[in-house]
C-alpha positions in Angstrom: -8.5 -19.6 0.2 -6.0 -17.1 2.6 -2.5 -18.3 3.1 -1.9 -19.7 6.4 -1.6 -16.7 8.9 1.7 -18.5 10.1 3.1 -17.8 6.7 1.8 -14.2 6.5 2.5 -12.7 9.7 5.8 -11.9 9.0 5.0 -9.9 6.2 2.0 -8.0 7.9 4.9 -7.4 10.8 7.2 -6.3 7.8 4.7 -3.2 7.2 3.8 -2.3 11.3 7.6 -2.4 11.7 7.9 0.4 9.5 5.2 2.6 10.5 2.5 1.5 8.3 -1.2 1.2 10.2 -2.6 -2.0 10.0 -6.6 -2.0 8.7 -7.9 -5.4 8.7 -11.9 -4.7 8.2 -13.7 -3.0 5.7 -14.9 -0.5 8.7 -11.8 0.4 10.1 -10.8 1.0 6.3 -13.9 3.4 5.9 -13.0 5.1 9.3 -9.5 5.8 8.0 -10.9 6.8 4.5 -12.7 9.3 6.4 -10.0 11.9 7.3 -9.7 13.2 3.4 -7.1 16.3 5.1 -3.9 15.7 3.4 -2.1 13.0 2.0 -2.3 9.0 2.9 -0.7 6.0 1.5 -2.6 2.3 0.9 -0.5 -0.5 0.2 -2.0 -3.8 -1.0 0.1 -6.3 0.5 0.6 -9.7 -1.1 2.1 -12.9 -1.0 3.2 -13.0 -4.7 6.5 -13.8 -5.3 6.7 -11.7 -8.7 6.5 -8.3 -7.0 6.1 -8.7 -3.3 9.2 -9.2 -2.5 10.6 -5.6 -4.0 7.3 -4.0 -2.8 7.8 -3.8 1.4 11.3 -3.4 0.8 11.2 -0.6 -1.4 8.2 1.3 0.7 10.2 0.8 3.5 13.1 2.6 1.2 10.6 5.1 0.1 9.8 6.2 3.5 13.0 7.6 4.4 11.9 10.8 2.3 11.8 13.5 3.7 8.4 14.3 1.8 6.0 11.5 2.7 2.3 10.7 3.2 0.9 11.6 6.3 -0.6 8.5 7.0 0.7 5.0 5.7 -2.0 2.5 6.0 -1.9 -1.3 4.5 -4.2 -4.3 3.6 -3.8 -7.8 2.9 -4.8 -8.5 -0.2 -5.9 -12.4 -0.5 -6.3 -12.4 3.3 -8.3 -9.5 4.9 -10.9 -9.4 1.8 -13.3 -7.0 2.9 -10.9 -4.6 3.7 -8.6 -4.9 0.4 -12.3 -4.7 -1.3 -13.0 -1.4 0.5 -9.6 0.2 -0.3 -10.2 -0.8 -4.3 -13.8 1.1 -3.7 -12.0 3.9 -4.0 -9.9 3.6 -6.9 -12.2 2.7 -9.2 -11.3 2.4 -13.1 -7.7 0.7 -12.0 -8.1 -3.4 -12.3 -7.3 -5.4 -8.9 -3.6 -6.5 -8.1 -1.5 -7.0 -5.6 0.6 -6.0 -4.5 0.1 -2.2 -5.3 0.3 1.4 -3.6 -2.2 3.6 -4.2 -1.4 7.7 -2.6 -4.2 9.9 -2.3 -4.4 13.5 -2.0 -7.1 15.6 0.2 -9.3 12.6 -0.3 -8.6 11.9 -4.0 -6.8 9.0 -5.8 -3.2 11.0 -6.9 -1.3 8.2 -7.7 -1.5 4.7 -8.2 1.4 1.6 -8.5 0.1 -1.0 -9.9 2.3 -4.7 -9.6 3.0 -4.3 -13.2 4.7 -1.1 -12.0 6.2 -3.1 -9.7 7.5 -5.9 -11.0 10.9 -6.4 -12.1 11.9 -3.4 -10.1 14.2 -3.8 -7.2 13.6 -1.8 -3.6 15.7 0.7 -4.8 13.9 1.3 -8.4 10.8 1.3 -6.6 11.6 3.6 -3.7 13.0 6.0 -6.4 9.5 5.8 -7.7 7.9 6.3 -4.7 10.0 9.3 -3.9 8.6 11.0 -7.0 5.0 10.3 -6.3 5.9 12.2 -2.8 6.8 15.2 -3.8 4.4 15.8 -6.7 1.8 15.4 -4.2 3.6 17.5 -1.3 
């Protein structure tokens, strides 16, 4: 059962704030899926309190690189089902968590952070991390 969209808002607002698009349907997921030019950036968003709270933080962090993703795109994992379901369609052979970051290159999985990747990391570890992902996919 989803979280109370009172309790989640904020952290949907979190992601918008920083630039990140929004795709709350498996369709508008498949419509962004379908511009494989260049580089784009999925983030799982999640409540969970063992990872979630580094996770929008450090993206945030991680997007003042000057080498970024093109486009920066996030679901809610736990709250907008179809649409987390049709982002994991597309990294196949990586189990489901949340919250995770998967970056993808001319159409293809390049990257994927996983919450065990995640956890115990601060913003800062993780933006780090990040920041390396970016520039080997430039």
């Amino acid at each position: 059962m989803p979280y109370p969209e009172e309790m989640v808002a904020p952290m949907r607002a979190e992601c918008v704030a920083m630039g990140v698009t929004e795709l709350r349907t498996a369709e508008s997921v498949r419509d962004a899926m379908d511009d494989k030019s260049g580089t784009a950036l999925y983030f799982i968003n999640s409540v969970c309190g063992c990872a979630a709270g580094s996770a929008r933080p450090g993206l945030a962090l991680s997007l003042q690189n000057e080498s970024k993703p093109e486009r920066l795109y996030t679901v809610f994992a736990g709250q907008d089902s179809d649409a987390t379901a049709e982002v994991r369609k597309s990294i196949l052979g990586v189990p489901p968590s949340s919250p995770a970051i998967a970056v993808f290159k001319d159409g293809n999985l390049a990257a994927m952070v996983e919450r065990h990747h995640i956890q115990g990391c601060g913003p800062e570890e993780l933006a780090q991390k990040l920041g390396k992902v970016y520039a080997e996919i430039a």
